[in-house]
C-alpha positions as CSV (number, residue, x, y, z in Angstrom):
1,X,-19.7,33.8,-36.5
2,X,-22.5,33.6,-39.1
3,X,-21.4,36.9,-41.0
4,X,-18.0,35.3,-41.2
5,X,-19.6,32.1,-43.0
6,X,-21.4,34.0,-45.5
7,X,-18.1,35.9,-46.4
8,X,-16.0,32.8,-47.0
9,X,-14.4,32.2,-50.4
10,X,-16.5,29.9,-52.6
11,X,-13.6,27.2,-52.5
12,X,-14.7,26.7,-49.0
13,X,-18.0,25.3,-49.9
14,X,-17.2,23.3,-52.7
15,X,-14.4,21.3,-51.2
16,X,-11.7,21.0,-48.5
17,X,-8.1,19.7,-48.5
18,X,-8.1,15.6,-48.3
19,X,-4.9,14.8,-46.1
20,X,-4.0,11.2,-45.2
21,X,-3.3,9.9,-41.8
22,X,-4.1,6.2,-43.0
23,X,-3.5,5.4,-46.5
24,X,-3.8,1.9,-46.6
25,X,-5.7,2.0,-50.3
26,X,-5.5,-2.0,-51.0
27,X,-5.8,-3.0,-47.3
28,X,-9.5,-1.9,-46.4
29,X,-10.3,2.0,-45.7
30,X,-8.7,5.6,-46.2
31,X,-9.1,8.3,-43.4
32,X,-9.0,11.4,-44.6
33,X,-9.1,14.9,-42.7
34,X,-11.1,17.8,-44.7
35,X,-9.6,21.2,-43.7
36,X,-10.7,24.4,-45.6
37,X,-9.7,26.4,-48.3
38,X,-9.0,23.4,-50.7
39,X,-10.6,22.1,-54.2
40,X,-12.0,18.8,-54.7
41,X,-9.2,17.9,-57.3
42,X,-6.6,17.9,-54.1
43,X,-8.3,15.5,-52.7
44,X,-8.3,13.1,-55.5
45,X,-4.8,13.7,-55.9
46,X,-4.1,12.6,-52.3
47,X,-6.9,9.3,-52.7
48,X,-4.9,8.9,-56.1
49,X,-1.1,9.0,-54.5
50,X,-1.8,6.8,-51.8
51,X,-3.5,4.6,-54.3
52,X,-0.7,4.1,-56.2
53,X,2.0,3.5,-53.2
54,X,-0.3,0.7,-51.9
55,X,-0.5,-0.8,-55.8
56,X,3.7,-0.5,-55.6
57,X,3.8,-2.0,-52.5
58,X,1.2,-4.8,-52.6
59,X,0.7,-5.9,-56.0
60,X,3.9,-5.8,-57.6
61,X,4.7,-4.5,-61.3
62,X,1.6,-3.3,-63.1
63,X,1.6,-1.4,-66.0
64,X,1.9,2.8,-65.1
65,X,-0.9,3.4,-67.4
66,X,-3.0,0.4,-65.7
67,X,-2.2,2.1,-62.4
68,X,-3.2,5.8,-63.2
69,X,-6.4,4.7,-64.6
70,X,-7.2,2.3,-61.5
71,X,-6.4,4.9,-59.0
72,X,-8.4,7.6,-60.8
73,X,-11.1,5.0,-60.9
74,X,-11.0,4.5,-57.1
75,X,-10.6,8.3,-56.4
76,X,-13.6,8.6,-58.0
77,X,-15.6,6.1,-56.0
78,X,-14.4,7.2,-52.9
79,X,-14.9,10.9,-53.2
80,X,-18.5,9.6,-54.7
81,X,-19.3,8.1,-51.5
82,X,-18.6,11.4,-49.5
83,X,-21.9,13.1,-48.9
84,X,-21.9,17.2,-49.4
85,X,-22.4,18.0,-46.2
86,X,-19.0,16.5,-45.8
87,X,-17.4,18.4,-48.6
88,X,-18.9,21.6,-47.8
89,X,-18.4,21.6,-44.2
90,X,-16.0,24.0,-42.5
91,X,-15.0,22.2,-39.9
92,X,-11.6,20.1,-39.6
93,X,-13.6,16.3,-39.4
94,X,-12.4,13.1,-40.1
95,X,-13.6,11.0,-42.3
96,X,-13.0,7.1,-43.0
97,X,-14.2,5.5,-46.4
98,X,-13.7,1.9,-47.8
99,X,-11.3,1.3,-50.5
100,X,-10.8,-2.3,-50.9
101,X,-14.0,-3.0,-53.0
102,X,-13.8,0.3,-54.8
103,X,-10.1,-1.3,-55.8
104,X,-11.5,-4.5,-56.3
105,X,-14.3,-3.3,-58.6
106,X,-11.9,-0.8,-60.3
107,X,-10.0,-3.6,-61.3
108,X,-11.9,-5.9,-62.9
109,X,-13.9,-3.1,-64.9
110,X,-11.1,-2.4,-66.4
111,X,-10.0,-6.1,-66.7
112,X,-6.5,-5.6,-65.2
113,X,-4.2,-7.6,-63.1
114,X,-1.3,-7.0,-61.8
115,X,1.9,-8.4,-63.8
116,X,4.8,-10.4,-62.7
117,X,8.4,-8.6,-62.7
118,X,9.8,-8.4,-65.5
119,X,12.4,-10.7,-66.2
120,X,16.8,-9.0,-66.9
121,X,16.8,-10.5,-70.9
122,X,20.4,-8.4,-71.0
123,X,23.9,-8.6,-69.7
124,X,25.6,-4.7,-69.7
125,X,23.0,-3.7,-71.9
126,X,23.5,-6.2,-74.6
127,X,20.3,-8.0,-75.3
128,X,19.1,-10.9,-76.2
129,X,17.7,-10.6,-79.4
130,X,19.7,-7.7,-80.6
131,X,21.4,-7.6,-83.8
132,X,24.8,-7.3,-83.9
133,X,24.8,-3.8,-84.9
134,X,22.5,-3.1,-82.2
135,X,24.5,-4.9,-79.7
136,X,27.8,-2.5,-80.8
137,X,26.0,0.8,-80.3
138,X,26.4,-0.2,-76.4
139,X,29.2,-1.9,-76.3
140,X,31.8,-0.9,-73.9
141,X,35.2,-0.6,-75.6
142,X,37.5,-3.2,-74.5
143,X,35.0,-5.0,-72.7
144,X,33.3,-7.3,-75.0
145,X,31.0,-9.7,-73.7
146,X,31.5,-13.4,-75.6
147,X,28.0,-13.6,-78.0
148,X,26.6,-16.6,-80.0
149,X,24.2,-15.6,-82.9
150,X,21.8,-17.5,-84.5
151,X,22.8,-19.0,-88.0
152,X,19.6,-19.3,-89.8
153,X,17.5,-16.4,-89.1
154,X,17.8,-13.3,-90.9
155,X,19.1,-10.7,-89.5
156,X,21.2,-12.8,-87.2
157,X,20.2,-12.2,-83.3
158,X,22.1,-12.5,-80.6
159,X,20.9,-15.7,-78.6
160,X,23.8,-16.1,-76.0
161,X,26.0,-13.7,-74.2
162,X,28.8,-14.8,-72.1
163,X,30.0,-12.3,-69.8
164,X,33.5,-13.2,-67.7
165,X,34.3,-10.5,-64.7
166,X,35.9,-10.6,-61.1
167,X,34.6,-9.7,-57.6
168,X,35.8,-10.6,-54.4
169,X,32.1,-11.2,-53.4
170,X,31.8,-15.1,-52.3
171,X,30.1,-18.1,-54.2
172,X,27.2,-18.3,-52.0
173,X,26.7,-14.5,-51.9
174,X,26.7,-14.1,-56.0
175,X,23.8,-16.5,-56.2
176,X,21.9,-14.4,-54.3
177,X,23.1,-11.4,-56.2
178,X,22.3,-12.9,-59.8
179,X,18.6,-14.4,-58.5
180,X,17.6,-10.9,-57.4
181,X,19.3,-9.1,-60.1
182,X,17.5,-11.5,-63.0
183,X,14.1,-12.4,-60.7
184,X,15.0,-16.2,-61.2
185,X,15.4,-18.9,-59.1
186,X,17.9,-21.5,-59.2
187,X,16.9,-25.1,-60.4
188,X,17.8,-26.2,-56.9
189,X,18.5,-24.5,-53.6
190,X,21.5,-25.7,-52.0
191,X,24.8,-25.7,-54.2
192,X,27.1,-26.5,-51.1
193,X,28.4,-29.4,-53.4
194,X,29.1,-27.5,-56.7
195,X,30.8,-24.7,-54.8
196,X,33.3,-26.9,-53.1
197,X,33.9,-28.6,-56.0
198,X,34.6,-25.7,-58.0
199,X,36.9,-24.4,-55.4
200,X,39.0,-26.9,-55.0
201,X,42.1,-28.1,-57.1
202,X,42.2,-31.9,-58.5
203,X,43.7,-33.7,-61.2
204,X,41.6,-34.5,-64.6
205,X,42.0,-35.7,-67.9
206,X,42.7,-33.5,-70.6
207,X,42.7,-34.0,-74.4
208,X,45.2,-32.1,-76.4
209,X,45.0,-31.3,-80.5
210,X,46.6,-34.1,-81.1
211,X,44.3,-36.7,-79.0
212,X,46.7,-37.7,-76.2
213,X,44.8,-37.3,-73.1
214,X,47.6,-36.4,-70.0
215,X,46.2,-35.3,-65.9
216,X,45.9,-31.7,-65.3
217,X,45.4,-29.6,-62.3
218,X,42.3,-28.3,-63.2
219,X,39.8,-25.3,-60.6
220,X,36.9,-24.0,-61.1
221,X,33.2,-25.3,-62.3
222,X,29.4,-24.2,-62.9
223,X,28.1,-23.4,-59.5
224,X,24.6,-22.4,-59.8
225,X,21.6,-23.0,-62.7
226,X,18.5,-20.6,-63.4
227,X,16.1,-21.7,-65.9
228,X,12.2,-20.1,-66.5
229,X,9.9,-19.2,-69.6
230,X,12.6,-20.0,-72.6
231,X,16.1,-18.3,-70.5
232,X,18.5,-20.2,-69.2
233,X,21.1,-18.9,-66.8
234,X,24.8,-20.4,-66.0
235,X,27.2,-19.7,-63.4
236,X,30.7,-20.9,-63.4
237,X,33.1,-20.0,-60.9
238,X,36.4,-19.9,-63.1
239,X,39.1,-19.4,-60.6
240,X,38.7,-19.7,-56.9
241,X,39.9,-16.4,-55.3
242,X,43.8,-16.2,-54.3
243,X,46.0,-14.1,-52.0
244,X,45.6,-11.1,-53.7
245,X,43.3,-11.7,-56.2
246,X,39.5,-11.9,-56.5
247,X,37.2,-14.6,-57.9
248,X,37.0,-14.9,-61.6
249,X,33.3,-15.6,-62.8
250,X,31.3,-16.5,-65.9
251,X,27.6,-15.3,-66.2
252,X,26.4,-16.9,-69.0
253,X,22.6,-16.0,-70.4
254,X,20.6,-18.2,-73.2
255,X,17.4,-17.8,-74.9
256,X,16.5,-21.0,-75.4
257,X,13.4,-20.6,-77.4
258,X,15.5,-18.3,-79.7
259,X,18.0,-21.2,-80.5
260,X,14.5,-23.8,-81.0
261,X,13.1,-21.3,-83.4
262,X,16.9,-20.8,-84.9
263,X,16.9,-24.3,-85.6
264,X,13.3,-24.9,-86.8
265,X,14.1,-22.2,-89.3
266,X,17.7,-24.1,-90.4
267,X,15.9,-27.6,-90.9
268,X,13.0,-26.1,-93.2
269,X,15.8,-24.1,-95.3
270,X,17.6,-27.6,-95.6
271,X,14.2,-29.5,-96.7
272,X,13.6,-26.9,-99.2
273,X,16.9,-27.2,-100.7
274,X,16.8,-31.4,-100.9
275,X,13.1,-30.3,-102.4
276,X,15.1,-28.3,-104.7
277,X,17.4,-30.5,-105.5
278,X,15.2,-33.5,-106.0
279,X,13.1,-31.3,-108.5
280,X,16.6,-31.2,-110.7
281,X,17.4,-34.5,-110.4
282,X,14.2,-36.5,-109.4
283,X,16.1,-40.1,-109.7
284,X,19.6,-40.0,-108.5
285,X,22.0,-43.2,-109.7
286,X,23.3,-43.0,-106.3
């Protein structure tokens, strides 16, 4: 038995093969099982993998670069903390180390927190923001979305979309669907009211080009609200679903501080032309 240890491979002194049976990284401790004929690096690959599940799972979006580097720092600490005789044993043993501080500490070295989820800014690709020659490069043929640009700013950018599609998916259920999809919630929680209203038929007052106003039957209506950080979110049911027919919706998205800025932007170009025109004609007769 001792001839056979001092014919093993090198390898099996200098490190063994790390495999997880607990890799609860964020919640407290690691186990780990060191087997032979493995390097050191494996081992921080497995420390490292498990690392970055438990940041997925835990913490929410965080930069990929952020993660690698915390989980390499926390590999590091951990592996630190295992003595040699651990490492260059050739048994199978067990081993448990902590992970929450080494994670902890990792963090705030590196000054890193962990971001909130980024927010859906487009509607079928089009975003807001884009040019218009931007917004044509993915452009579906025949399936235009209805955009608003802003006037003032130069290039002109894309500040609303309006997109109008049908699903047979209920009222209720495309709420859901468009909070998950945009990581918003609406301005209220129940819309029980707007819904039914929406899907019902009733006589209103309409206004025709020529100003007489005459009772319509008139369906549909805004059914849910999503505003947060500058976007606002709309949507309108636009016809109630029929025998044979689905809903009709309309998604619409804004960006708010885009229109502000728009018309910040519009008023100084208007001062500067009164300036300019006062500057001709400094005392007007009228």
């Amino acid at each position: 038995m001792t001839e056979r240890k001092r014919n093993q491979p090198e390898a099996r002194r200098i490190a063994k093969l790390a495999c997880p049976v607990r890799a609860a990284a964020l919640a407290g401790t690691i186990t780990l099982t060191i087997s032979t004929m493995a390097q050191s690096s494996e081992v921080s690959l497995v420390i490292q993998n498990a690392c970055r599940a438990a940041v997925a799972q835990q913490t929410g979006s965080m930069a990929q670069t952020d993660t690698d580097n915390i989980c390499k720092c926390v590999s590091d600490t951990v592996l630190g903390e295992i003595s040699a005789a651990d490492i260059q044993s050739t048994k199978p043993e067990v081993i448990t180390r902590p992970t929450r501080d080494a994670y902890i500490s990792c963090r705030v070295k590196m000054s890193v927190v962990p971001q909130e989820p980024s927010r859906k800014t487009d509607i079928q690709g089009i975003r807001l923001g884009m040019t218009e020659r931007e917004a044509n490069v993915v452009i579906t043929p025949g399936k235009r979305p209805s955009l608003v640009f802003t006037k003032a700013l130069e290039p002109p950018l894309i500040c609303e979309i309006e997109h109008k599609f049908q699903s047979g998916t209920p009222p209720r259920e495309m709420i859901s669907i468009v909070s998950e999809q945009f990581k918003m919630t609406p301005i209220k929680a129940d819309w029980s009211a707007e819904i039914a209203h929406a899907s019902t038929s009733r006589l209103e007052p309409f206004t025709t080009m020529w100003g007489t106003t005459k009772m319509v039957v008139a369906v549909g209506g805004l059914i849910a609200q999503w505003r947060s950080d500058g976007l606002a979110l709309e949507l309108t049911l636009n016809y109630p679903t029929i025998p044979n027919a689905p809903n009709e919706y309309i998604l619409k998205l804004v960006d708010e501080e885009l229109k502000k800025r728009d018309t910040v932007v519009a008023n100084a170009k208007r001062d500067a032309g009164l300036d300019a025109q006062r500057a001709i004609n400094p005392q007007p007769k009228f």
